[in-house]
N, C-alpha and C positions, 0 to 999 in steps of 0.2 A: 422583347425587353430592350431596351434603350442600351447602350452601351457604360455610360455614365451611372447606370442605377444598377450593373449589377456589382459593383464593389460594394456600394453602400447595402444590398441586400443579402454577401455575404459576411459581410461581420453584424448586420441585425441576426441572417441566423445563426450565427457564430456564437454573437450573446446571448442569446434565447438558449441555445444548448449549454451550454456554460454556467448560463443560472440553473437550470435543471440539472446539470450534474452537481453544484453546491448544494443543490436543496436535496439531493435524493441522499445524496450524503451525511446530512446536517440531520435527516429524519431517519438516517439508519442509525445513527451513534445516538439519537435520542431513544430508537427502539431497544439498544444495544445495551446499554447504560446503567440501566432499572435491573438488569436479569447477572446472576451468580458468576463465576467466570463456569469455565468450562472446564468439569473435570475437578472441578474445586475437590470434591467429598474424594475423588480416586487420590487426587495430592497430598491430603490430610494424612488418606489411610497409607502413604507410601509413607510420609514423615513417621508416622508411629511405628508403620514398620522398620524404619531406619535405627530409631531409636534402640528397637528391642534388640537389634542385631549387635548393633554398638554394646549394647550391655552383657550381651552375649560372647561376644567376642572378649571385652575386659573381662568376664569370669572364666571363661577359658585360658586365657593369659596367665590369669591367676593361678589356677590349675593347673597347669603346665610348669608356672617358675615355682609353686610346692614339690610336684614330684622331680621335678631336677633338684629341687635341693634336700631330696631324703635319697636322692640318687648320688649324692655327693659321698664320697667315703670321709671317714673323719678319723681321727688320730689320738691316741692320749687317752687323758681323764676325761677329756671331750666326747668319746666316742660312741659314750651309754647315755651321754644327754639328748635327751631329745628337743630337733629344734634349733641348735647350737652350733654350729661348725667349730673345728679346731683352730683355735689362733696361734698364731707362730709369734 
């Protein structure tokens, strides 16, 4: 090979690969495209478990700021109502 021809014959296969790496590309993300993501239905069922936990947790909350407050001692005409803390 001539000296002169092989520049010119490495960036022909330079472009040659180049094109075939746009194109393997271009027909993977069209294969890619069409199909769910991955893991879609596991993410769903983590969000609803998130949820129920969430819920879970503010009824526990709840729970908790009830029996601290029948754990609260109370005072006066206050102290046989139920529900009521004594006001000062």
């Amino acid at each position: 090979m001539a000296p002169e021809n092989r520049v010119v014959t490495m960036v022909v296969i330079t472009l040659v690969y180049l094109l075939g790496a746009v194109f393997a590309v271009l027909r993977l993300k069209a294969i890619f495209s069409g199909r769910p993501s991955l893991f879609s239905a596991t993410l769903a069922e983590l969000e609803k478990d998130k949820e129920t936990l969430s819920q879970m947790a503010r009824a526990h909350e709840a729970a908790e700021e009830a029996l601290q407050r029948e754990r609260t001692p109370r005072s006066g005409a206050d102290a046989y109502a139920p529900g009521r803390a004594a006001q000062s």
